[in-house]
ZAMARGU-4260 file (C-alpha; in steps of 0.2 Angstrom, whole numbers, plus 5000, padded with zeros to 4 digits):
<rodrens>
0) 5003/4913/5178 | 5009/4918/5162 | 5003/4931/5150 | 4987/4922/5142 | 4981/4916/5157
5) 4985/4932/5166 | 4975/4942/5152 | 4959/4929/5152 | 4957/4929/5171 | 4955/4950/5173
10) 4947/4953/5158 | 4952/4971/5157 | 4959/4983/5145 | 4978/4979/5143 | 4991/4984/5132
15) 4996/4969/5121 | 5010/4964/5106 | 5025/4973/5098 | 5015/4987/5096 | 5009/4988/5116
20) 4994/4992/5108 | 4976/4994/5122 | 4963/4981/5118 | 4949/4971/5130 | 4953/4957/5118
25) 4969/4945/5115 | 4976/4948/5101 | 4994/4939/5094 | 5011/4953/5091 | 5004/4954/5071
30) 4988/4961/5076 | 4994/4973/5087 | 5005/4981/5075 | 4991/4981/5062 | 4980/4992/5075
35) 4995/5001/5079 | 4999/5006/5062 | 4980/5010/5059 | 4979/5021/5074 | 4996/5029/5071
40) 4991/5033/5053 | 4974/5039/5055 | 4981/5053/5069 | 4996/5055/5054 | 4982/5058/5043
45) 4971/5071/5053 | 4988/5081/5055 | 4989/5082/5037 | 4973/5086/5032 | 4976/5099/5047
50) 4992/5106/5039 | 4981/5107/5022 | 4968/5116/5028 | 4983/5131/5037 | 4995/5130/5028
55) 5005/5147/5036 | 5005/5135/5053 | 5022/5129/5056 | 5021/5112/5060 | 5040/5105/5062
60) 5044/5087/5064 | 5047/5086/5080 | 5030/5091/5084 | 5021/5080/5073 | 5030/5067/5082
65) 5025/5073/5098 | 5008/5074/5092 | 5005/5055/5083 | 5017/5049/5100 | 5005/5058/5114
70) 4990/5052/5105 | 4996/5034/5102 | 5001/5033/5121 | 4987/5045/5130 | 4998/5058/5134
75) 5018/5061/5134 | 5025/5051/5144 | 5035/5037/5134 | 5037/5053/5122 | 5056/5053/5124
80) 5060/5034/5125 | 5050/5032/5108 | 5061/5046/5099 | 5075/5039/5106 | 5072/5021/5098
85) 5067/5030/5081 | 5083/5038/5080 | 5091/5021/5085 | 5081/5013/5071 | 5084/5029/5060
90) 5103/5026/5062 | 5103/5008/5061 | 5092/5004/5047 | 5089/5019/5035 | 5108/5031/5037
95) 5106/5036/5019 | 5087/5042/5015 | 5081/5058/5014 | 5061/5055/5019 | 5055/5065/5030
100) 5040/5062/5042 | 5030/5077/5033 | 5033/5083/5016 | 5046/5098/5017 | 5037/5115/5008
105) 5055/5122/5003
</rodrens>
């Protein structure tokens, strides 16, 4: 049976697309990183807004990470495997820039 017809026949949560992302419907790998990227940005944004608000607490990257990854995933446990393919990405793809996941208050 493959993935569709796997999916139709328990009608269940699962976690579908690029973007593993947890629906009750099908939906095709572009939806999933549209959700994916909403989710993810929305948690992005609460930290912000969070960071705004107290500005004398240190929140460093990593944490941030941790934070947006643990809530995307319900809880930590594809924490490390996901840093690891950002850096891979990092690497890869984007050697040169100088972005940063939250603006730097030096």
């Amino acid at each position: 049976m493959d993935r569709v017809s796997n999916f139709f026949c328990y009608k269940e949560k699962h976690s579908l697309g690029v973007m593993q992302f947890p629906t009750e419907k099908y939906i095709n790998d572009k939806q999933s990183v549209n959700l994916g990227t909403k989710k993810l940005r929305r948690k992005f944004d609460l930290i912000l807004k969070e960071i705004k608000k107290h500005p004398a607490t240190d929140y460093q990257n990593y944490k941030v990470e941790q934070e947006i990854i643990s809530h995307y995933n319900g809880g930590s446990k594809y924490y490390l495997e996901i840093i690891e393919l950002s850096e891979s990405i990092r690497n890869e793809f984007y050697k040169e820039s100088q972005e940063y996941l939250i603006l730097q208050t030096e």
